[in-house]
C-alpha positions in Angstrom: 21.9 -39.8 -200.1 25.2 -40.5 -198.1 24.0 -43.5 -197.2 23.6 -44.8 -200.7 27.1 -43.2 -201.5 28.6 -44.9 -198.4 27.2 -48.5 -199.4 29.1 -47.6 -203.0 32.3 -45.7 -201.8 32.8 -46.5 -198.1 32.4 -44.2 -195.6 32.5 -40.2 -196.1 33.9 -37.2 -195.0 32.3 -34.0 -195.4 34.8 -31.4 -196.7 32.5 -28.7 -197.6 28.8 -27.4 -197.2 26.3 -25.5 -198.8 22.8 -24.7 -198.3 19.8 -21.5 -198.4 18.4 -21.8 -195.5 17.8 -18.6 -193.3 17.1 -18.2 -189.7 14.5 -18.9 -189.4 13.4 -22.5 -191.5 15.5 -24.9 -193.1 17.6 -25.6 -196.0 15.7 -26.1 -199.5 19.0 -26.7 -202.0 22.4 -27.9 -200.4 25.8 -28.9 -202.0 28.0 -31.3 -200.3 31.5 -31.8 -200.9 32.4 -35.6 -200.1 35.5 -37.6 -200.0 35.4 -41.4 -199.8 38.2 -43.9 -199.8 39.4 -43.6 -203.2 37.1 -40.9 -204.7 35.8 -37.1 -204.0 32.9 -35.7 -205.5 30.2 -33.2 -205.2 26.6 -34.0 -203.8 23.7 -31.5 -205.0 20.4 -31.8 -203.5 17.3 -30.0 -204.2 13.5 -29.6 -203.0 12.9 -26.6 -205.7 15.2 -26.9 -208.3 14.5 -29.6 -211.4 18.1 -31.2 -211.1 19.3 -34.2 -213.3 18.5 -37.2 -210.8 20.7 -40.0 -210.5 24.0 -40.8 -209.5 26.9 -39.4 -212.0 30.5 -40.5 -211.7 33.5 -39.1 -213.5 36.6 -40.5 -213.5 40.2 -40.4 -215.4 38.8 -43.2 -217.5 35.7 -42.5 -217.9 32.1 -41.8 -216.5 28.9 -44.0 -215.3 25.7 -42.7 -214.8 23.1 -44.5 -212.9 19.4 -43.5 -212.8 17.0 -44.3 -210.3 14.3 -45.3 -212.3 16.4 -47.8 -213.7 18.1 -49.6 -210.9 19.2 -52.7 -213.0 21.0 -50.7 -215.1 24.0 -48.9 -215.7 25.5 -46.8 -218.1 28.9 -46.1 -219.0 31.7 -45.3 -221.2 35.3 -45.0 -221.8 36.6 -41.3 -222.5 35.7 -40.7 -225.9 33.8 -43.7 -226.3 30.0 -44.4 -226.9 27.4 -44.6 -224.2 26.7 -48.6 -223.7 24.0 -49.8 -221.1 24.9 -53.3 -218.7 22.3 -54.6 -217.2 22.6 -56.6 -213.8 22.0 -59.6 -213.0 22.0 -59.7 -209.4 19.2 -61.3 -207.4 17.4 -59.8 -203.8 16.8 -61.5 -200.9 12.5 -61.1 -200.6 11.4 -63.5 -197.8 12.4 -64.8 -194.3 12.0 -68.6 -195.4 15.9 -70.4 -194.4 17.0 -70.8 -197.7 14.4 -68.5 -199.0 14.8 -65.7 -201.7 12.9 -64.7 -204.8 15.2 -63.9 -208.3 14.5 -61.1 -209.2 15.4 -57.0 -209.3 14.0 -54.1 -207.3 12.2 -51.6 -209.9 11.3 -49.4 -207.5 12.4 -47.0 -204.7 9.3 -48.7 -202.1 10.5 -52.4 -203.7 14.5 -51.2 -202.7 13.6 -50.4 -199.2 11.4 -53.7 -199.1 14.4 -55.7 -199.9 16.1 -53.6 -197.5 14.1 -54.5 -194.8 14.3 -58.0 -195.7 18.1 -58.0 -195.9 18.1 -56.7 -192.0 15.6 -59.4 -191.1 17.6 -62.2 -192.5 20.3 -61.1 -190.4 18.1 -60.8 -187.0 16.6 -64.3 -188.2 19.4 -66.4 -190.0 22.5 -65.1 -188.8 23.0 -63.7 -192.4 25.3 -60.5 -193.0 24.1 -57.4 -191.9 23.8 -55.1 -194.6 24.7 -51.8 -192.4 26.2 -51.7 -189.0 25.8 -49.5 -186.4 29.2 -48.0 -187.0 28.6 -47.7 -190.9 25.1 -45.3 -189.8 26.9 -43.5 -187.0 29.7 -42.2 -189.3 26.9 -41.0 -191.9 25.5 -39.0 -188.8 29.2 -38.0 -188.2 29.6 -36.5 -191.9 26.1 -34.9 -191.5 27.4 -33.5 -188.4 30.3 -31.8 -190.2 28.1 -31.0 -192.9 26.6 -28.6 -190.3 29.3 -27.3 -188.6 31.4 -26.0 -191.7 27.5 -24.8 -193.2 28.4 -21.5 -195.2 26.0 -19.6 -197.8 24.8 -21.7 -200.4 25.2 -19.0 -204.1 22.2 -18.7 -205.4 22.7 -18.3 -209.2 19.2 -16.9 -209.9 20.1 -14.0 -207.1 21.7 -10.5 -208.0 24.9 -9.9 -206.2 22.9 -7.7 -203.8 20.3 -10.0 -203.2 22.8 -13.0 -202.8 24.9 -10.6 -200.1 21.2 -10.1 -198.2 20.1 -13.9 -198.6 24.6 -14.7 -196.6 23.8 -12.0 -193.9 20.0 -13.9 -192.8 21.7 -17.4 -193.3 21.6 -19.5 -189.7 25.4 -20.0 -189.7 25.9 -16.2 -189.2 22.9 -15.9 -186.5 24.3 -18.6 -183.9 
């Protein structure tokens, strides 16, 4: 997920972290605060919970909202407006042929990472742009890094304050 954010905002810093796991296994929710050049928001992430997915931006003028089911699309709206839909009309590289690429939009997540892999090819092959660099991936692993080291209780809200007070004292940030 902070890659995608990263290819949208820039690069992140973590400024807060979240998460359930205990001891002894590993984290099933986690909330992330972010900052980016220009923007700040909050990351939620979830292996148990049914969450809204998608990518939803608010701003002082407005919001967008971006599903990934619908990667050609985006909706939006002034504050106070209605809800319109844009469509994109940007094209993905698909093959390695010089000069070579198919019109067209991912509708997929497995079609998105195809393209992906495509993109890096072109560069390896043509000389074309790399999409990432080994800097862009290095700071995601830095913010991850942070993510961990600042790691407090993530509050449960299904939990009883007794419960959530048990569930802090077995988290792994307080048995290291």
């Amino acid at each position: 997920m902070l890659d995608f954010l990263a290819a949208l905002f820039g690069r992140p810093a973590a400024a807060a972290y979240a998460d359930d796991a205990c001891a002894e296994g590993v984290e099933t929710n986690c909330q992330i605060g972010v900052v980016f050049p220009g923007a700040r928001g909050t990351v939620q992430l979830s292996w148990s919970q049914p969450l809204v997915n998608g990518l939803h931006i608010t701003g002082s003028a407005g919001q967008l909202t971006l599903h990934p089911w619908r990667l050609d699309a985006v909706r939006w709206r002034r504050n106070g407006g209605a809800w319109e839909t844009r469509v994109s009309a940007a094209t993905w590289p698909c093959d390695l042929r010089p000069g070579g690429r198919r019109r067209g939009t991912p509708w997929s997540y497995e079609e998105c990472v195809y393209y992906q892999i495509v993109q890096s090819l072109r560069a390896v092959v043509h000389g074309e742009p790399v999409p990432v660099t080994g800097e862009d991936g290095l700071a995601i692993v830095h913010a991850i890094d942070a993510c961990y080291r600042q790691a407090t209780p993530l509050r449960l809200a299904w939990l009883t304050e007794a419960e959530q007070a048990q569930a802090n004292t077995r988290h792994w940030s307080r048995q290291q």
